[in-house]
C-alpha positions as CSV (number, residue, x, y, z in Angstrom):
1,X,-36.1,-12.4,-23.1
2,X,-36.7,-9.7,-20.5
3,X,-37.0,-10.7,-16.6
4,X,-38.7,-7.8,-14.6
5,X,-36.3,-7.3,-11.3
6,X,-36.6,-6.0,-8.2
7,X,-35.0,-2.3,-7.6
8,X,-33.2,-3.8,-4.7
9,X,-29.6,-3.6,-4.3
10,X,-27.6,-7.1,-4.7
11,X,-27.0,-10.2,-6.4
12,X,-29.9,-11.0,-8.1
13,X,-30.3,-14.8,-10.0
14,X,-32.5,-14.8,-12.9
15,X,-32.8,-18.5,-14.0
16,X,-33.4,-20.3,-17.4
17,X,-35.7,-23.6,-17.2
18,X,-36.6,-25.8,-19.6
19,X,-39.2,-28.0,-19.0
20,X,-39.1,-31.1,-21.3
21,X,-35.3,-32.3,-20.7
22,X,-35.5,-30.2,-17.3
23,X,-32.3,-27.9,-18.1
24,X,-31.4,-24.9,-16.0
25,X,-29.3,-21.8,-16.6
26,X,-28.9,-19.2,-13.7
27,X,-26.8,-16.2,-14.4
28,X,-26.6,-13.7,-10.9
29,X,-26.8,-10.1,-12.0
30,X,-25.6,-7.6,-9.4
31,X,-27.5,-4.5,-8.9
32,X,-25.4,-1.7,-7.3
33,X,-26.2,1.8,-6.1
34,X,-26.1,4.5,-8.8
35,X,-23.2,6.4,-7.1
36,X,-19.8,6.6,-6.5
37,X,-18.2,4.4,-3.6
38,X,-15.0,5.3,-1.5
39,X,-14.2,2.6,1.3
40,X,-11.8,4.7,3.2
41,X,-13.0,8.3,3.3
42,X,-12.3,8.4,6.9
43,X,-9.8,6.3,8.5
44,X,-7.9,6.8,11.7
45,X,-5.8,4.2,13.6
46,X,-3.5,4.2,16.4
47,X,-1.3,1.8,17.7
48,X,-0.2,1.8,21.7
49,X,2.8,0.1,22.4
50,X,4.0,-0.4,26.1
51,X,0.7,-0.1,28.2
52,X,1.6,-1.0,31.4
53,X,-1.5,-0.4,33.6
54,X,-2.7,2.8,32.5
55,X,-5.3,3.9,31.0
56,X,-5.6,5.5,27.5
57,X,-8.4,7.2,25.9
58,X,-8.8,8.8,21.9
59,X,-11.7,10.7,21.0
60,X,-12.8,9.6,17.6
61,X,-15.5,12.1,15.5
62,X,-16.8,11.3,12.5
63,X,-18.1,14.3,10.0
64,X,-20.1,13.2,6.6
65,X,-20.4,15.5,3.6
66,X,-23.4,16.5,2.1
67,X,-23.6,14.9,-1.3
68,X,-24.4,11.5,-0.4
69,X,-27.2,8.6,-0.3
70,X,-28.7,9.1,2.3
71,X,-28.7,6.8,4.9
72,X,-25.8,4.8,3.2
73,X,-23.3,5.9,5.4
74,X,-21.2,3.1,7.1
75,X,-18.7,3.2,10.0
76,X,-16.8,0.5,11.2
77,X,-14.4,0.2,14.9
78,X,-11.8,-2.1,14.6
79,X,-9.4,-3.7,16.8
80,X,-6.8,-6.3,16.9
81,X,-3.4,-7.4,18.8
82,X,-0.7,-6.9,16.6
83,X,1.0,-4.2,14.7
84,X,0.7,-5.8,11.6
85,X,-2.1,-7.5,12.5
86,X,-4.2,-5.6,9.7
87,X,-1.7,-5.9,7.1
88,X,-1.5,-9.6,7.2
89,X,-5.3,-9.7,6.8
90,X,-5.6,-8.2,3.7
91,X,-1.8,-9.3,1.8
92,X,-3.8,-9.7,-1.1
93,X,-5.1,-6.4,-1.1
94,X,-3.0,-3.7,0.5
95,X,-3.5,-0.5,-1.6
96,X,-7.2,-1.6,-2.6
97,X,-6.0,-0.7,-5.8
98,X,-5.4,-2.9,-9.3
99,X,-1.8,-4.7,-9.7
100,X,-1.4,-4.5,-13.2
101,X,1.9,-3.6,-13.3
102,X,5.8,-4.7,-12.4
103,X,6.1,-2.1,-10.0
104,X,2.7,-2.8,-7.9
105,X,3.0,-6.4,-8.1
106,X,6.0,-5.8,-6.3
107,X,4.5,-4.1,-3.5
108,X,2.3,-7.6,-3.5
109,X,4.7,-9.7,-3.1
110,X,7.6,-8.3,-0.9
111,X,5.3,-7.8,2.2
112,X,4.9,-11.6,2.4
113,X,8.6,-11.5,3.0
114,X,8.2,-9.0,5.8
115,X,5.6,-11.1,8.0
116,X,6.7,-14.5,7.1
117,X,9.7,-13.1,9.2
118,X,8.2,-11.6,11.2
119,X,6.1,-14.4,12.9
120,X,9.0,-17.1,12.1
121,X,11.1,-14.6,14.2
122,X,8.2,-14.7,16.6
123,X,7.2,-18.0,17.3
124,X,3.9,-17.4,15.4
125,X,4.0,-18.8,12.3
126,X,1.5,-21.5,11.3
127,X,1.3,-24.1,8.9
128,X,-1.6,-22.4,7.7
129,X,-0.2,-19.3,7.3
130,X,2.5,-20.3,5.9
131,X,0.9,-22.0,3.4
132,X,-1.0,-19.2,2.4
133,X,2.1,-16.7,2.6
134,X,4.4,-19.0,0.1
135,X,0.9,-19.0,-1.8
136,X,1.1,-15.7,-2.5
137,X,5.0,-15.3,-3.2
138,X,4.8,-18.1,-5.8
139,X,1.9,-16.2,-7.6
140,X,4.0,-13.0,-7.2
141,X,7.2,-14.6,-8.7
142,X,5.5,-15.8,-11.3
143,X,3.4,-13.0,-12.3
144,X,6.5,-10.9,-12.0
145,X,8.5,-12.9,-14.7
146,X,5.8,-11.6,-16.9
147,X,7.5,-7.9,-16.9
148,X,10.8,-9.3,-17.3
149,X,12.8,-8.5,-21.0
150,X,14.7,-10.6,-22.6
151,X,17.8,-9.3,-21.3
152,X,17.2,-10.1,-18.0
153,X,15.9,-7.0,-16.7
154,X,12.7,-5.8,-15.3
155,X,9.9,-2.8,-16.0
156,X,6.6,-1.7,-14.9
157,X,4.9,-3.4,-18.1
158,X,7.5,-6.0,-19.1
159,X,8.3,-5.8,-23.0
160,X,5.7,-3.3,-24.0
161,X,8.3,-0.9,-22.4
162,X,11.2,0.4,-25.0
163,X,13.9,-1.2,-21.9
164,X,14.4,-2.0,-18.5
165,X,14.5,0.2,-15.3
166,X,17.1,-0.5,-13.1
167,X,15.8,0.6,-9.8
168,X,13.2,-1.5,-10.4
169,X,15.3,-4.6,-11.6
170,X,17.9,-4.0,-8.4
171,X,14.1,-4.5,-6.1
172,X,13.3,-7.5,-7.9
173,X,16.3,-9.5,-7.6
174,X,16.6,-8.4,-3.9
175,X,13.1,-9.6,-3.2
176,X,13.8,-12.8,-5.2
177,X,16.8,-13.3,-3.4
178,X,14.9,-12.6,0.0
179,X,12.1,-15.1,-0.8
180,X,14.4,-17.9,-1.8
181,X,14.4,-19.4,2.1
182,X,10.3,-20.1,1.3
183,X,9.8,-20.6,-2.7
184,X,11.8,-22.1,-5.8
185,X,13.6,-18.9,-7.2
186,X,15.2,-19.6,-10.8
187,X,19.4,-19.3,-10.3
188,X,19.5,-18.8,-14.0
189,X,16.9,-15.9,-14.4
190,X,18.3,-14.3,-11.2
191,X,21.8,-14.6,-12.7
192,X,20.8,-13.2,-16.0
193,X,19.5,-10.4,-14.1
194,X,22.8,-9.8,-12.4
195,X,24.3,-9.5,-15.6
196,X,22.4,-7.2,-16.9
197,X,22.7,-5.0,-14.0
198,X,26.6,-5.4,-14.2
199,X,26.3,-3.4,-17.6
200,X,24.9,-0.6,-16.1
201,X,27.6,-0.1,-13.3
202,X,29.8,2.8,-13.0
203,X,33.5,2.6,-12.5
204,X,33.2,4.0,-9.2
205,X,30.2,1.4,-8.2
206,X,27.5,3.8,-8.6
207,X,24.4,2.9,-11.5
208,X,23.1,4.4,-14.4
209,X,19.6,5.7,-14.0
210,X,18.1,3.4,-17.1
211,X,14.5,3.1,-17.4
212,X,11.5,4.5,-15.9
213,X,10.2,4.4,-12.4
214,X,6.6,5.9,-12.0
215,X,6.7,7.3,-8.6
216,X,8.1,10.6,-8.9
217,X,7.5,11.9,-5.6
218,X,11.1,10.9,-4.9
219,X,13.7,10.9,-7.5
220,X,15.8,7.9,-7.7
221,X,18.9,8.4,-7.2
222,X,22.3,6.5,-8.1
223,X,22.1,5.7,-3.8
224,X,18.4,4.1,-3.9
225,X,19.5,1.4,-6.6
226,X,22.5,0.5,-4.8
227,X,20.1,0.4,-1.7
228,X,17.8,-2.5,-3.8
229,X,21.0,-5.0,-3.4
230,X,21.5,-7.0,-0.4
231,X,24.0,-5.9,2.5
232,X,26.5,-8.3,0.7
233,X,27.1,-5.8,-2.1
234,X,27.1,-2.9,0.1
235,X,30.6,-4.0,1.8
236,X,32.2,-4.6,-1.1
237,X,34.1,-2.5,-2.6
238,X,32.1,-1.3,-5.1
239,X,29.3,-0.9,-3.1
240,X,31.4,1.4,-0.6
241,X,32.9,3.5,-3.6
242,X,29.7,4.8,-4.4
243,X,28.6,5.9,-0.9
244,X,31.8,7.3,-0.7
245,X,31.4,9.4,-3.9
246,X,28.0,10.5,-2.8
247,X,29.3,11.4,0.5
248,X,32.0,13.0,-0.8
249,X,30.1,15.7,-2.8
250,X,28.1,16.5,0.3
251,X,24.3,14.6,1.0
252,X,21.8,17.8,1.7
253,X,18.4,16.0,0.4
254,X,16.1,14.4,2.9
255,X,15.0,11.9,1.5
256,X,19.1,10.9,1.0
257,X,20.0,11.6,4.5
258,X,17.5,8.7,5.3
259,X,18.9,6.4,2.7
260,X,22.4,7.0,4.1
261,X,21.4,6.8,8.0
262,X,19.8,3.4,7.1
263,X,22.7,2.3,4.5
264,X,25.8,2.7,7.1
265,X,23.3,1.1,9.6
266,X,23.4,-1.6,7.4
267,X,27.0,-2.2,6.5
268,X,28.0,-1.3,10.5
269,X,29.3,2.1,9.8
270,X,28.5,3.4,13.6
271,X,29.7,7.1,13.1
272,X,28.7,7.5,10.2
273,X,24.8,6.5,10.7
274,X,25.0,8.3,13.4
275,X,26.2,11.3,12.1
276,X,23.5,11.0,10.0
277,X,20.4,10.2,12.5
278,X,21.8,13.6,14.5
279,X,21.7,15.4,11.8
280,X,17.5,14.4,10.8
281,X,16.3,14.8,14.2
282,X,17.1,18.4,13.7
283,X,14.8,18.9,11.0
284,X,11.9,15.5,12.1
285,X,8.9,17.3,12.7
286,X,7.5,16.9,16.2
287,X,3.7,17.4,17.0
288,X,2.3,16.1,20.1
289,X,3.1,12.3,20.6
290,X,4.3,11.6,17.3
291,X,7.5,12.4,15.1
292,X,8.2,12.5,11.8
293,X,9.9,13.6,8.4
294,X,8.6,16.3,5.5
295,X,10.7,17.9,2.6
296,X,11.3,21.4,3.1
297,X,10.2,21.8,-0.3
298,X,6.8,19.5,-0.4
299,X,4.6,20.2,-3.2
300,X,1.2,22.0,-1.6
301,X,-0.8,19.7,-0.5
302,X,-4.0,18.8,-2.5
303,X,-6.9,19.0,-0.6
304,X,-10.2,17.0,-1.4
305,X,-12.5,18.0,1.4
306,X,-15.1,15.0,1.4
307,X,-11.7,12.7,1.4
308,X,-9.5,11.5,4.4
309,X,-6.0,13.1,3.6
310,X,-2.7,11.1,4.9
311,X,0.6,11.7,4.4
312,X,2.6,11.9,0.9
313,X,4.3,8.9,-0.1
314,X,7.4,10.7,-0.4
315,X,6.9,11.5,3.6
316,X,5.9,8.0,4.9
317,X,9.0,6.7,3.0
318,X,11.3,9.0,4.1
319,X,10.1,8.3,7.8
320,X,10.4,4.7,7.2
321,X,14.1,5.0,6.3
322,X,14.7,6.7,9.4
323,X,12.8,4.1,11.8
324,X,14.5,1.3,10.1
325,X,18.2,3.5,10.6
326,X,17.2,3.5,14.3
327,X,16.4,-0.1,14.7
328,X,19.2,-1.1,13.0
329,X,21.6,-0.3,16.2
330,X,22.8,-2.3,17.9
331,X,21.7,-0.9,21.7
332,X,18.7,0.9,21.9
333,X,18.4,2.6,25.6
334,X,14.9,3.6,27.1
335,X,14.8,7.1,25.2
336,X,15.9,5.3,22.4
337,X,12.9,3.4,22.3
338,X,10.6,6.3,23.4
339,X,11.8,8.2,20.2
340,X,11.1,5.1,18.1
341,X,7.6,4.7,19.3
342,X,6.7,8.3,18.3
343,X,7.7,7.7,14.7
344,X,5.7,4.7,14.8
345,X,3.0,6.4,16.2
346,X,3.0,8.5,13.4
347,X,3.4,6.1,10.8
348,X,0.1,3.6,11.6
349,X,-1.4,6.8,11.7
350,X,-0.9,6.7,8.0
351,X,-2.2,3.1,6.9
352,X,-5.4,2.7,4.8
353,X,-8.2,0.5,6.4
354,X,-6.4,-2.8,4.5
355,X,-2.9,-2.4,6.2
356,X,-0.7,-0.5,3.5
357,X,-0.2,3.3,2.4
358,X,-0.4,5.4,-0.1
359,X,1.6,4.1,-2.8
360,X,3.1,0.7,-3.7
361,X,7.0,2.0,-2.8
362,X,6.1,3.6,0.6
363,X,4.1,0.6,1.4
364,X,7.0,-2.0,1.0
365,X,9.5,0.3,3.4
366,X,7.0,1.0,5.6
367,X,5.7,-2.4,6.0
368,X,9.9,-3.7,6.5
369,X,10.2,-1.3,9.5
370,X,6.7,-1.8,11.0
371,X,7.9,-5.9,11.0
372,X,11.2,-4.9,12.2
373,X,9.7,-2.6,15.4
374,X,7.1,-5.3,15.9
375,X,10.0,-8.4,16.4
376,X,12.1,-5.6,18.5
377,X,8.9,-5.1,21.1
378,X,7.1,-8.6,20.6
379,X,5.7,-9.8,24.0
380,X,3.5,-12.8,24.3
381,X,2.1,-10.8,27.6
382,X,-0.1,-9.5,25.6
383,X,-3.6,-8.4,27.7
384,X,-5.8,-5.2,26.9
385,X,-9.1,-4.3,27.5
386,X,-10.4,-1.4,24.8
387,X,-14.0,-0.4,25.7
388,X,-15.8,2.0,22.7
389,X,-18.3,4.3,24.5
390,X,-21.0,5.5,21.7
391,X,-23.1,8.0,22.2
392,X,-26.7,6.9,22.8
393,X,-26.1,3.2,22.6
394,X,-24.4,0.9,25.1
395,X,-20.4,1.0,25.0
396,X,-18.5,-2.2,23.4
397,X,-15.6,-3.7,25.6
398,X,-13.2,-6.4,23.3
399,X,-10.8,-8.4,24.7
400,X,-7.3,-8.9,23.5
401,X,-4.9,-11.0,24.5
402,X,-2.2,-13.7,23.0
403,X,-4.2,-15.9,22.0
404,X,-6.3,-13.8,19.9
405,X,-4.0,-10.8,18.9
406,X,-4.9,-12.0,15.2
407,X,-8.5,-12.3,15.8
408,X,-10.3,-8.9,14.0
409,X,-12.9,-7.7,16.4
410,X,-14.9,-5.5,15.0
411,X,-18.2,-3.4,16.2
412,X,-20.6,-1.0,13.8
413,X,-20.8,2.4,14.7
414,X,-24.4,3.0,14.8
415,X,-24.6,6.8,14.7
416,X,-23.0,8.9,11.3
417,X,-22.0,11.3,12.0
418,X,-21.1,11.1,15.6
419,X,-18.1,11.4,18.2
420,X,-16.9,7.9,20.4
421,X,-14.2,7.6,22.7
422,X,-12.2,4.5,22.9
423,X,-10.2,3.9,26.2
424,X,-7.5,1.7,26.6
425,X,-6.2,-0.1,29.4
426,X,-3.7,-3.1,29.8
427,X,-0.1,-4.2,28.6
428,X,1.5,-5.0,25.2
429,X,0.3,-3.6,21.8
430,X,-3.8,-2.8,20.6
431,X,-4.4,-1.5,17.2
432,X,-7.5,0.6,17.1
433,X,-9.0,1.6,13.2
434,X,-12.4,3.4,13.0
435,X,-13.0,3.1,8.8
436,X,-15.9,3.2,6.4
437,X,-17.2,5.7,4.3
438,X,-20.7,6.4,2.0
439,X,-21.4,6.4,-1.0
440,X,-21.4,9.9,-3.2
441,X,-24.4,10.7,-5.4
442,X,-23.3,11.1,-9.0
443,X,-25.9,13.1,-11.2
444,X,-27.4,10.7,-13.6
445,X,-28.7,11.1,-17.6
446,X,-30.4,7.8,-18.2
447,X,-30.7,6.8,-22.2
448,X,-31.9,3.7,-23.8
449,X,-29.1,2.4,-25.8
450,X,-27.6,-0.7,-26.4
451,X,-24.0,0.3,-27.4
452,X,-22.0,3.1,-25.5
453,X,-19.0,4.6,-27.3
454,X,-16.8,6.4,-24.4
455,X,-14.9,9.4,-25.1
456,X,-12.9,10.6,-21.8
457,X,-10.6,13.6,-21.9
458,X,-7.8,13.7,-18.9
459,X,-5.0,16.4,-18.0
460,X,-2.8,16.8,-14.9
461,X,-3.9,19.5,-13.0
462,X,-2.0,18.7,-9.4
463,X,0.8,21.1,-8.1
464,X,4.0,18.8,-9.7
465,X,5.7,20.0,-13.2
466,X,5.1,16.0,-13.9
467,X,2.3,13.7,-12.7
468,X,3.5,9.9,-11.7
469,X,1.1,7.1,-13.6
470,X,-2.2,7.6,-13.5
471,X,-4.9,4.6,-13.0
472,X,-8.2,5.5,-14.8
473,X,-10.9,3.0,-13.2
474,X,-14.2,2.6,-15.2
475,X,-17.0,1.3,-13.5
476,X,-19.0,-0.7,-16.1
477,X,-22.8,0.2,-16.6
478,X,-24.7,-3.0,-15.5
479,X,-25.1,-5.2,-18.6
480,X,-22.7,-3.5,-20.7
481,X,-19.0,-5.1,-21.3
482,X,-15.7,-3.5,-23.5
483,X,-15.0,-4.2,-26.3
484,X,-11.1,-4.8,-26.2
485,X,-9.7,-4.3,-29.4
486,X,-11.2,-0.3,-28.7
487,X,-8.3,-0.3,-26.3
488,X,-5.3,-1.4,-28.1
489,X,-4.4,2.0,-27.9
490,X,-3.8,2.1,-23.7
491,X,-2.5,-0.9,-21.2
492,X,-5.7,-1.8,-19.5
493,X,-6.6,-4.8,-17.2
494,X,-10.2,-5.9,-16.1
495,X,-11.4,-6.4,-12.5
496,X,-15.2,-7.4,-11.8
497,X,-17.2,-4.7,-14.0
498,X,-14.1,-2.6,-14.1
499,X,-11.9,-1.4,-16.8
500,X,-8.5,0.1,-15.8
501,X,-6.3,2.1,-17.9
502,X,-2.8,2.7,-16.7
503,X,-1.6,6.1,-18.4
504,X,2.2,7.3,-18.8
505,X,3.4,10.6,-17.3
506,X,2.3,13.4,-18.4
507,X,2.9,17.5,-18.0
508,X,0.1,20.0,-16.8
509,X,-0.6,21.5,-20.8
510,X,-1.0,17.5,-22.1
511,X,-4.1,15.5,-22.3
512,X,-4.8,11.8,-22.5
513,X,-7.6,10.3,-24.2
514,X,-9.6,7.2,-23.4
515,X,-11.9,5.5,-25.9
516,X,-13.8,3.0,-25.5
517,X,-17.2,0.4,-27.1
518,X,-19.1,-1.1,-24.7
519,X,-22.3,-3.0,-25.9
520,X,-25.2,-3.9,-23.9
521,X,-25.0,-7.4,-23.2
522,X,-27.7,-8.3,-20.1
523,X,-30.8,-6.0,-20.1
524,X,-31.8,-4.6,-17.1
């Protein structure tokens, strides 16, 4: 049976009826644009902290490329009363991306640590968001024993990998043992863990680099597993052995500078953390308002002109191990705080319209020292006015205040492209987030089949020696479905009408190949 349909965009019903008994089958179909979406092509967000009476204003301009629908362009100005006010909207969805594996599930479910804390530490926490928080860590914990061996440890795809990693096996058993004060946590699987983790120790503390860890922006080091146990371990002697060893042989690389700062922060090594903090601020880069942290030998970046660039997530995690090294003293004076808010500055600067950042692992960090700052400068005097002044149209004034620092207010740009000012005036904390984006025209070659066979070469062609795991999303034709079995050969998950392919690692000269059978199963 055919059903003529509109050449509307939606969700369409097209419904079955049969008369005589008077049974009904309905079966929505959606009907989508024939383009390519991006939600976030331009984001930028801004958090003030410490408005005391004055007033603030940021230009915000908004510049479309030319390859898209036209009139399909959507712009959205956000604001709301808390620093991670965005974040704990959208828990289930951070990264907008698919969490098919150990090491993004993580990112998932340690954040619901973060700002369960966070408002318990506050005086905000509800029963309803509680219940919603533990919610999510039980689903987490559960989903996360999937990737777990036999032996106890953990890795990206559980036992389809040839062993465990142990950076990511250290992160899971903190996090388990950081979620125990809201959810059950197993003492026998996290014991087992422990075990297993006790094989690969050192002599002098330090443990072996097992297993594989797909974000090679950073490399992980012997100090960023020891980093994944709780402060317990840290001051024991063990723990201190293997700082000491690394100290010892002289810590020169950024990213470990950070780790150390924040690790002697930890364990109340005052001198030393110090030592450390002097020793980034001569190299944080400063520009304007905000501060922050590069590597003096960053990869060039990779520039995608009709895309919003942010930060690498080497950078953002990097910066975050300096904020939290900061907030871990134990007196923070006026300039102290100054300093701090310019690395924040920076760092909302970075999030994506849904509260995270680039990757799963700068997300986490970034997400524990955003939750840390916002307990340190939490005031329940909390009362701004923000009035958005379009260009043609009347300006929009929101309200924020205590009561409704959760509360997203939200307004529709009405002009694309255009340029608004936002001006801000009151005390305590407003976040400000202009997002959206339009959907890209794709040329089409329309064909009437009912099978597709798909046949899609790939290669690295970015600026590392090695690219980190890739995620190939396939948006579905409408009415046509994949076959499953013509994936055996990848690790794939479904999502909606989307098929995702995780692929290893792989060097500039090397290609990956995706195959795939999709048959026509609803004809439109």
């Amino acid at each position: 049976m055919y059903f003529p349909l509109s050449g509307n965009c939606g969700s369409c019903s097209c419904g079955l009826e049969a008369v005589s008994q008077y049974e009904e089958v309905r079966q929505p179909t959606q009907v989508e644009l024939e383009d390519f979406w991006k939600k976030d092509d331009f984001n930028n967000s801004s958090c003030y902290i410490f408005l005391s009476g004055i007033t603030i204003s940021e230009p915000v301009s908004l510049i479309l490329p030319t390859n898209l629908v036209q009139g399909s362009a959507r712009a959205y100005f956000s604001v709301i009363g808390d620093i991670l006010g965005t974040a704990l909207r959208n828990m289930e969805n951070l990264l907008h991306m698919p969490y098919g594996c150990g090491e993004q599930n993580m990112a998932l479910f340690t954040p619901n640590i973060y700002a369960l804390d966070y408002l318990n530490k506050t005086g905000q926490l509800t029963e309803e968001i509680r219940i919603k928080g533990t919610g999510y860590l039980s689903t987490g914990y559960q989903k996360q024993l999937s990737y777990k061996h036999r032996d106890g440890s953990y890795s990206s795809f559980g036992t389809r990998d040839r062993e465990g990693s142990v950076w990511l096996t250290a992160f899971v058993y903190k996090s388990f043992a950081q979620a125990r004060r809201y959810i059950y946590i197993d003492d026998d699987v996290q014991s087992q863990t422990l075990i297993w983790l006790a094989s690969k120790q050192k002599s002098d503390g330090c443990f072996e680099n097992a297993g594989s860890h797909f974000n090679n922006a950073l490399k992980v080091t012997e100090t960023s597993i020891v980093l994944n146990f709780q402060s317990w371990y840290l001051t024991t002697l063990l723990g201190m052995n293997c700082l000491e060893t690394a100290f010892t042989k002289g810590v020169r690389n950024l990213y470990n500078q950070a780790l150390f700062a924040y690790i002697y922060g930890l364990v109340d090594k005052k001198e030393r953390c110090q030592f450390f903090l002097e020793k980034l601020d001569k190299t944080a880069t400063r520009h304007g308002k905000r501060i922050h942290w590069q590597r003096e030998y960053k990869p060039p970046a990779e520039h995608f002109p009709v895309f919003y660039s942010r930060a690498p997530s080497a950078e953002i995690e990097i910066t975050s191990y300096v904020l939290l090294a900061l907030l871990n003293k134990a007196r923070l004076s006026p300039e102290d705080l100054s300093y701090i808010s310019r690395i924040v500055h920076w760092l909302v600067k970075q999030q994506n319209p849904y509260g995270g950042f680039s990757s799963s692992q700068d997300t986490v960090v970034a997400l524990q020292a955003l939750a840390q700052y916002g307990y340190l400068t939490f005031s329940k005097n909390n009362l701004n006015t923000v009035k958005v002044n379009f260009m043609d149209s009347t300006s929009k004034t929101f309200q924020v205040n205590n009561k409704n620092r959760f509360l997203l207010q939200q307004a529709s740009l009405p002009t694309i492209p255009g340029n608004y000012s936002a001006k801000v005036n009151g005390t305590g904390c407003v976040y400000l987030q202009v997002t959206g984006g339009p959907p890209y025209l794709v040329p089409l070659h329309t064909s009437c089949q009912s099978h597709k066979s798909l046949f899609s070469h790939f290669s690295y062609t970015g600026n590392r020696k090695v690219s980190n795991m890739a995620i190939i999303d396939v948006k579905m034709l409408s009415g046509f479905v994949p076959v499953r079995s013509s994936l055996r050969k990848s690790s794939f998950t479904f999502a909606s009408n989307h098929t995702l392919a995780y692929t290893p690692m792989y060097s500039k000269p090397d290609a990956w190949c995706l195959q795939m059978l999709a048959p026509q199963t609803e004809f439109l």
